[in-house]
N, C-alpha and C positions, 0 to 999 in steps of 0.2 A: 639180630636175635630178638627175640621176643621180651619184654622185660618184668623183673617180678620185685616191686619192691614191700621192702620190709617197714611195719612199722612200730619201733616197742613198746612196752607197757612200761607202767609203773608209778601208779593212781596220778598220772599226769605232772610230777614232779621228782621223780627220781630216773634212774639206770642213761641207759645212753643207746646210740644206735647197735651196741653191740648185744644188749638185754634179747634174754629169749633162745635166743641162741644155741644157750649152753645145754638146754634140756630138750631142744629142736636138732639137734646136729644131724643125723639123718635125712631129715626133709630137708633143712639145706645143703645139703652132699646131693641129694636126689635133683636139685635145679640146675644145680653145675651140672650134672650128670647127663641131665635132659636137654641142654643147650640154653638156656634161657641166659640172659644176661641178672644179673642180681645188687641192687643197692638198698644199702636202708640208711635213711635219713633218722635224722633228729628237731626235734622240736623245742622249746622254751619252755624251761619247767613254770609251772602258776605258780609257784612263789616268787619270780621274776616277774611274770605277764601275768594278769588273767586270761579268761577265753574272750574273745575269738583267735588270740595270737597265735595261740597253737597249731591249729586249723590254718591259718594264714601261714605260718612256716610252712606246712607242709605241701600247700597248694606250690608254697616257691619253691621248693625243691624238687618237686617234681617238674615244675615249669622248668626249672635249669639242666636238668636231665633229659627234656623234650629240647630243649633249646642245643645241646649238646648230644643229641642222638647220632649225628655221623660221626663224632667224633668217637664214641665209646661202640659205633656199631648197633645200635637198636633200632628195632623197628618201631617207630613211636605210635604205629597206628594198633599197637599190639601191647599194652599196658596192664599189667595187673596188680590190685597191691594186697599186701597181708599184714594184719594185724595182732595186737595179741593186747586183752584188757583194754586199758586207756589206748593203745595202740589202732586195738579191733575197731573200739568208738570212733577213732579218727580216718582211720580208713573207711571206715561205712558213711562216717558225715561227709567224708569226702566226694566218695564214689557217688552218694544219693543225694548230694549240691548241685554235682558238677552242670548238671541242665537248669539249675534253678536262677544262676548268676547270682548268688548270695552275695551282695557289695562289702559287705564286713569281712569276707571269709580269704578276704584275696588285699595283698596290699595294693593299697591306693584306690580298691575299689576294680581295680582292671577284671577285666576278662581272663580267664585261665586256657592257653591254645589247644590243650590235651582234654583227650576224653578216655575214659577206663573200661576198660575190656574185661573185667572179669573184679571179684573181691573176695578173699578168705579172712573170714572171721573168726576170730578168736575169742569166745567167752567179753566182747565187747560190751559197755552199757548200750542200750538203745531208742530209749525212754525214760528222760530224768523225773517226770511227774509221776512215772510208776513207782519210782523206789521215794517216795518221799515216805519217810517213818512214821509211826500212828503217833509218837509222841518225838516232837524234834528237838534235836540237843544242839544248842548253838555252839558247835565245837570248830574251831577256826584252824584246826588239824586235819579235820576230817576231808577226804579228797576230793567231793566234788564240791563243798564248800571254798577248797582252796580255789578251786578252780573256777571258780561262779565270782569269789570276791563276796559271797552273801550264801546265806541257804534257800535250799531249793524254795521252801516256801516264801521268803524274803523276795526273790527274784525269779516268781516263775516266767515272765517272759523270756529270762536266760537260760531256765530249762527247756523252755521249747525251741529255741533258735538253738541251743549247742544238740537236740535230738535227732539223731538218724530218721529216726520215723517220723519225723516232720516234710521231708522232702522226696517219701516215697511215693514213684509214679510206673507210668508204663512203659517210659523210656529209659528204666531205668538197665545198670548190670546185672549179671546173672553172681548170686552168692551161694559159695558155702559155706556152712557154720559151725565151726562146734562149741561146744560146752560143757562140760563138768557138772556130773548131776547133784554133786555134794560142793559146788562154788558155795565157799564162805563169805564171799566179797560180793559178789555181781549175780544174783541169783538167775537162773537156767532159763524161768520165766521172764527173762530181758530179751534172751534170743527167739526165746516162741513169738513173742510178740511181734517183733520185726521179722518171723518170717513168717508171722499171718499178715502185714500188713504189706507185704513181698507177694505173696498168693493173691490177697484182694485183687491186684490188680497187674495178676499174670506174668509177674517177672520170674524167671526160672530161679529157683531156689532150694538148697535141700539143710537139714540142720540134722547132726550126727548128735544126741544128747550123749557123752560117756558115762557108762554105771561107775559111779560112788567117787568118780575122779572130782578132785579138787580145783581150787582156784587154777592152777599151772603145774607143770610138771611131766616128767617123763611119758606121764600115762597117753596121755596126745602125740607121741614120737611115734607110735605104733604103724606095723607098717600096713592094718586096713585102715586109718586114716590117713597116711601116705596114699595107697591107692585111689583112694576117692579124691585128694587134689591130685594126683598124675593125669587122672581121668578127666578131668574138669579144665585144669590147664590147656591139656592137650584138644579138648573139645571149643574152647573159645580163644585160644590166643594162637593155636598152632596152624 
């Protein structure tokens, strides 16, 4: 089977592999439904690890799922993963690394055996230098500070190495995306961006904005954005 994994949100220090879920149940009724096999992993909240750790769980869980593909029945050459928030960011850093060989992003620096076939984003960040604030509050709360170890402007080299749009090329997967046109958190112009920087350079791409829909929530369960990932699955992993 074809595989779809899951990855959650939750400003990269909270929920677990089961976040997301609750206000998705649909679209994951809809993978069982369609054949696909389904995991979602977990990651290390940044108030244990800073980044890259995150990023590096996630490369090994996916690596252990590749490594474990007869056993669970998967077809490893057929890989998609989905994300949501912190989730979406990690799936998209992931998905637009994976040809870069990023030595931090992998323990011990190895090489990752898999390659990804497909990426649904979720109101992801995608561009940590775009969200830096006209005035910065050094708030050692605040999520991607947690996450940096420092604020963005403290350490923009960590915003540009933890950026999705940093590793977009022509080799890269095909995404879809959506986003919340009233996101409190992660604004909409996070996803435009990555997917004009998706367009530069011809990687198929499409971005769903939803009117007035919020950070997360039901309003994304709906079943025409259901049918555009049916349609998207079924065109690059089936």
């Amino acid at each position: 089977m074809p595989l779809v994994v899951w990855i959650h949100g939750g400003a990269w220090k909270l929920n677990d592999k089961f976040a997301d879920m609750g206000y998705m149940k649909n679209t994951v009724r809809s993978f069982i439904e369609q054949g696909y096999a389904f995991a979602s992993i977990d990651y290390r909240y940044s108030t244990d690890a800073v980044f890259p750790a995150q990023i590096q769980d996630c490369n090994q869980a996916i690596s252990w799922l590749y490594a474990n593909a007869e056993k669970y029945h998967i077809n490893k050459s057929k890989i998609a993963l989905i994300g949501f928030s912190a989730g979406g960011h990690l799936a998209s850093l992931l998905a637009l690394s994976n040809n870069n060989k990023v030595k931090q992003f992998t323990q011990g620096g190895k090489d990752v055996p898999f390659k990804i076939a497909a990426v649904v984003d979720f109101y992801g960040p995608s561009n940590f230098l775009a969200l830096v604030p006209k005035v910065e509050i050094n708030d050692p709360t605040d999520a991607v500070t947690s996450l940096f170890g420092a604020t963005i402007l403290e350490r923009p080299d960590i915003a540009v190495l933890a950026s999705p749009t940093t590793y977009v090329d022509a080799n890269d997967p095909p995404f879809l995306i959506f986003h919340g046109e009233k996101d409190e958190s992660v604004p909409y112009t996070q996803s435009v961006l990555l997917r004009s920087y998706l367009r530069h350079v011809n990687v198929k791409s499409e971005l769903t904005v939803v009117p007035n829909a919020p950070h997360y929530g039901e309003m994304f369960d709906v079943e025409s954005n259901r049918a555009k990932i049916t349609a998207f699955l079924k065109t690059y992993l089936k």
